[in-house]
C-alpha positions in Angstrom: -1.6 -29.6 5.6 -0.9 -25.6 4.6 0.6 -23.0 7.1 -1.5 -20.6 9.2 -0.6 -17.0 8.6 -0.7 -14.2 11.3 -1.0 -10.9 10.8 -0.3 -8.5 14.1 -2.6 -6.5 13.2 -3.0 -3.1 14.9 -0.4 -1.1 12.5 -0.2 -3.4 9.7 -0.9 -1.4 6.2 -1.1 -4.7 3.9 -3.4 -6.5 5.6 -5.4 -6.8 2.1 -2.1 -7.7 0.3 -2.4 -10.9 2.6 -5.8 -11.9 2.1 -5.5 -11.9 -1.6 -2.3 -14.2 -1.4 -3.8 -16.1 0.7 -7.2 -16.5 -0.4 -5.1 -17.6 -3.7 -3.8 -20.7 -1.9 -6.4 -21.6 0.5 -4.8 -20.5 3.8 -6.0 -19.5 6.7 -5.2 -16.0 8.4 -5.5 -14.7 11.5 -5.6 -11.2 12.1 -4.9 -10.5 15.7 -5.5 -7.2 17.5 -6.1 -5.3 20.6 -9.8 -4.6 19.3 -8.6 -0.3 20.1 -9.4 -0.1 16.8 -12.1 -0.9 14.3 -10.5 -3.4 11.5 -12.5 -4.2 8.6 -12.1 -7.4 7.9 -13.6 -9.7 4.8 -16.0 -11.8 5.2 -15.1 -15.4 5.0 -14.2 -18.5 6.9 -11.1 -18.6 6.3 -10.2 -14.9 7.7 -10.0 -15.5 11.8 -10.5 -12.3 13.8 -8.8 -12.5 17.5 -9.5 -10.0 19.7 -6.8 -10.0 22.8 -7.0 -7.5 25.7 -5.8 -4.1 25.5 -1.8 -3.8 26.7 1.9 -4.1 25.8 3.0 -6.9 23.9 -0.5 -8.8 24.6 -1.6 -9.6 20.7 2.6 -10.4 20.5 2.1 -12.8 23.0 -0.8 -14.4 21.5 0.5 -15.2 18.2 3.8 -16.1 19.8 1.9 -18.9 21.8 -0.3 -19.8 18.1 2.0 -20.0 15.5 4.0 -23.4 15.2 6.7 -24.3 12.7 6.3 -23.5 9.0 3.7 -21.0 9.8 4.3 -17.7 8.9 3.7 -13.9 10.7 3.7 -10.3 9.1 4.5 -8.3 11.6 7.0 -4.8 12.9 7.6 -6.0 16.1 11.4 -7.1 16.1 11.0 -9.3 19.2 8.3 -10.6 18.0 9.5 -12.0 15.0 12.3 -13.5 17.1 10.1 -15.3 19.0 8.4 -16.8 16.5 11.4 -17.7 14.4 12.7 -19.5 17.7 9.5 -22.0 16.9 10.5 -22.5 13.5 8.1 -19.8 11.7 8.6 -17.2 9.8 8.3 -13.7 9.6 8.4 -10.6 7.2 7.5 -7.0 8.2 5.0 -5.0 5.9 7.8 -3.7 3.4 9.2 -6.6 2.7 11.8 -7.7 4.8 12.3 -11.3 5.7 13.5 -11.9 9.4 16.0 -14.6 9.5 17.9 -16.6 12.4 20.9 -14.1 9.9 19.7 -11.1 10.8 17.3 -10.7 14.1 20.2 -10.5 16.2 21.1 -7.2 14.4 17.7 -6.0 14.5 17.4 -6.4 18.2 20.3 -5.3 19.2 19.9 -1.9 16.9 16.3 -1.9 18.9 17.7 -2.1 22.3 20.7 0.8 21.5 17.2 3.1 20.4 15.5 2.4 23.2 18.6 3.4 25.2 19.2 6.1 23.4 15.3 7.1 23.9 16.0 6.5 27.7 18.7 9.1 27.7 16.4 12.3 25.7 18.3 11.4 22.7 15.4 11.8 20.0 15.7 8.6 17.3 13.8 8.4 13.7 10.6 6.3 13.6 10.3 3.7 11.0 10.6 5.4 7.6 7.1 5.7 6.1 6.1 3.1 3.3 7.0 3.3 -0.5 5.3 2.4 -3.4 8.1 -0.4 -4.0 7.7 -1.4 -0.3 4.2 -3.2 -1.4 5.7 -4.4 -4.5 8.4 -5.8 -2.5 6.5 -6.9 0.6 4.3 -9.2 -1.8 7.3 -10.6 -3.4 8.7 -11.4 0.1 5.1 -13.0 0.7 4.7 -15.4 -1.8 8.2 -16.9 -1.4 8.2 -17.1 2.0 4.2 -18.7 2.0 5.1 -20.7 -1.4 8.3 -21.8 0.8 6.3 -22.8 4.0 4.0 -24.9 1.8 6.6 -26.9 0.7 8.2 -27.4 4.3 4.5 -28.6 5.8 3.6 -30.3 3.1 7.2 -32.6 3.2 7.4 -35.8 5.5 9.2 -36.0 8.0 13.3 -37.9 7.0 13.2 -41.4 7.8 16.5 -42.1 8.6 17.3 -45.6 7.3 18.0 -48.0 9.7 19.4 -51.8 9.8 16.9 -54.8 10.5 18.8 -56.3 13.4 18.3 -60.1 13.5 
């Protein structure tokens, strides 16, 4: 058995980058959006469009209630990446960084000061646009964290070892 991927896809610029790795070892990918806008999408059997309803945090919680352990999700969203490393996924964001159990916490908590911050007038910078090394290192990311997931679904369960009693 091979993980699923996700892809939250309404803002994601390497959707392609995705398909190609994952065309490469035979996974399937589901590309989940709001439907606001058009996505071109190949295809193939293997590439699953889902459509959710238009609002907040609906295609979020979607994938959220899809993806199971050692599958893994490419996505911005910093709560959403919690929540699906709280099932024992994982997650990268489009330029390459891999969201741990290590570093979410940060990321949250730097989210939640913005939005305060926001709340107040205070005016915050967006996310910084991507770089040419941001693909480079996004696919990178993706393969070891895919090649990684592989391994983990593809490994039996431990059988702890345990005394015949008589």
């Amino acid at each position: 058995m091979k993980p699923d991927v996700y892809i939250d896809a309404d803002a994601c610029p390497v959707r392609d980058e995705v398909f190609r790795v994952a065309e490469r070892l035979g996974l399937i990918v589901h590309v989940v959006s709001n439907g606001a806008r058009g996505i071109r999408l190949p295809e193939v059997d293997w590439v699953k469009r889902v459509i959710v309803d238009a609002g907040a945090d609906i295609a979020d919680d979607w994938i959220a209630e899809h993806i199971s352990e050692h599958d893994v999700c490419v996505t911005a969203d910093i709560p959403l990446a919690s929540r699906c490393l709280a099932k024992g996924a994982r997650a990268l964001k489009h330029n390459g960084t891999v969201w741990t159990t290590d570093n979410i916490g940060g990321a949250l908590a730097g989210r939640a000061v913005a939005e305060h911050l926001r709340s107040t007038g205070a005016t915050t910078r967006g996310p910084a646009p991507m770089q040419g090394s941001d693909k480079s290192r996004f696919l990178s990311a993706l393969e070891t964290e895919l090649q990684a997931a592989i391994r983990a679904k593809a490994s039996p369960p431990v059988a702890l070892w345990r005394p015949i009693e008589w």
